[in-house]
NUBA-222852 format. One record per residue (C-alpha): residue number from 1; chain; x, y, z. Coordinates in pm, 1 decimal, always signed. Layout:
REM residues N
REC     k   c         px         py         pz
REC   NUM   A          X          Y          Z
...
This chain:
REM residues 79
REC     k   c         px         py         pz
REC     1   A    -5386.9    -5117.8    +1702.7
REC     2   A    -5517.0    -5215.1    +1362.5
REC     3   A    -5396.9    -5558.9    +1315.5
REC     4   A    -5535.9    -5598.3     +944.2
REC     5   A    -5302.7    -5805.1     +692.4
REC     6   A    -5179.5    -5970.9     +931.0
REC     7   A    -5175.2    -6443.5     +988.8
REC     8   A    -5294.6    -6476.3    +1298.4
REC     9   A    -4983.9    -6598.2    +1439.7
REC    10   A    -4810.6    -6260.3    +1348.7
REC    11   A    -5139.0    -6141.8    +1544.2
REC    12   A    -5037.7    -6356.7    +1815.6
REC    13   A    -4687.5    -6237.6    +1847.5
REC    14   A    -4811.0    -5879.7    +1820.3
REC    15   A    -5071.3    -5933.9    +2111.2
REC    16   A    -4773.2    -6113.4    +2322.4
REC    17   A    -4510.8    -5764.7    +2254.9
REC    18   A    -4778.0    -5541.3    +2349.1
REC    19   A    -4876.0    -5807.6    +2675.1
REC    20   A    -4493.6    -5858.3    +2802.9
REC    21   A    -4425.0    -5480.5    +2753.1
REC    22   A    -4750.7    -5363.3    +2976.2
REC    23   A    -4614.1    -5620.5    +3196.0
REC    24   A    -4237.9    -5581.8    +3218.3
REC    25   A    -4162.2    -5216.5    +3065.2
REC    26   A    -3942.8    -5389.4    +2843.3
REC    27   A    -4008.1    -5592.0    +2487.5
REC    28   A    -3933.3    -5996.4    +2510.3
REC    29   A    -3599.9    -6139.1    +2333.4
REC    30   A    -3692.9    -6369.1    +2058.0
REC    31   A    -3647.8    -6728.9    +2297.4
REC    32   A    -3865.2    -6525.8    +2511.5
REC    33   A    -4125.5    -6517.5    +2226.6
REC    34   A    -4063.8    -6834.8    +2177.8
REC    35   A    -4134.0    -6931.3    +2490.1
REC    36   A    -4426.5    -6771.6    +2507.6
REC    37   A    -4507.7    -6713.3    +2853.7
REC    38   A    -4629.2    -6480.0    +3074.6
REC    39   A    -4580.3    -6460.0    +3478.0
REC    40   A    -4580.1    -6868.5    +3400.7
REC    41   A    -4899.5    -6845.9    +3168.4
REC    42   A    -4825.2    -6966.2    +2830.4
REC    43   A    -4990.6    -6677.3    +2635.1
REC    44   A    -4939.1    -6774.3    +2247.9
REC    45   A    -4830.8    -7114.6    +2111.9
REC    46   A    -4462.5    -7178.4    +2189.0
REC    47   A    -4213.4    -7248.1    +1886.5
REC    48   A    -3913.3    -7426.8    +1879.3
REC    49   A    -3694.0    -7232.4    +1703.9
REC    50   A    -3589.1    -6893.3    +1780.3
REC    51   A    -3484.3    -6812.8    +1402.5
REC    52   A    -3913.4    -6871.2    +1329.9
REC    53   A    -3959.5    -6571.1    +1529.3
REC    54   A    -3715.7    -6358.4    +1321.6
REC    55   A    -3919.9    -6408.6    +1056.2
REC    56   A    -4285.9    -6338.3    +1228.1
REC    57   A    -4115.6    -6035.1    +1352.7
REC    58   A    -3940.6    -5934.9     +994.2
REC    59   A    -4327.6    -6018.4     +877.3
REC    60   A    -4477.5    -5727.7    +1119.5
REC    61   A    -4267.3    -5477.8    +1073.5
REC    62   A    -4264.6    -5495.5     +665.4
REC    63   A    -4643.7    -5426.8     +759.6
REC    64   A    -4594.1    -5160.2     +901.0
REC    65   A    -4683.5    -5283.4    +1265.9
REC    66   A    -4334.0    -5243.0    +1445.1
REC    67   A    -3953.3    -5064.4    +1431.6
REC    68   A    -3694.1    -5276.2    +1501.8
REC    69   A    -3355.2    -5122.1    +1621.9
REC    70   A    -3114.0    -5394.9    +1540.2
REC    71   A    -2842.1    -5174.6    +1713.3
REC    72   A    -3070.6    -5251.0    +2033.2
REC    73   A    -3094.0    -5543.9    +2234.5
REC    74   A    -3438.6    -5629.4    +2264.8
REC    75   A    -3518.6    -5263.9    +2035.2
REC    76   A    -3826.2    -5311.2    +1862.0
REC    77   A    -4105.3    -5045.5    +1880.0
REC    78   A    -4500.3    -5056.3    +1859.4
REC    79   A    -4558.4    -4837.2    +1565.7
């Protein structure tokens, strides 16, 4: 995945959806991303505001780096 373009916190947050899908099967929720952990392992700096993540996420996918289905609970795609 060609993560050109992108801060490196929106590389961060990329890195952590493609992380907690391998691991779970299913993408995070945004407190999750917040959180930022793991199996207890804080992966990527957490953030204290849920709403911060909307944006990162809005970020990536106007780049062209993910889908989100806001019909979908937790409905974003890699692209």
């Amino acid at each position: 995945m060609n993560k050109a373009g992108l801060t490196p916190r929106q590389k961060d947050v990329l890195g952590f959806l493609q992380l907690y899908f391998n691991e779970y099967g299913i993408f995070p929720s945004h407190r999750e991303i917040a959180n930022g952990k793991i199996e207890g392992k804080q992966v990527i700096t957490k953030v204290a505001a849920s709403s911060t993540i909307k944006d990162t996420l809005d970020r990536i996918e106007r780049r062209g780096h993910i889908r989100k289905n806001p019909h979908m609970p937790r409905g974003l795609e890699l692209l």
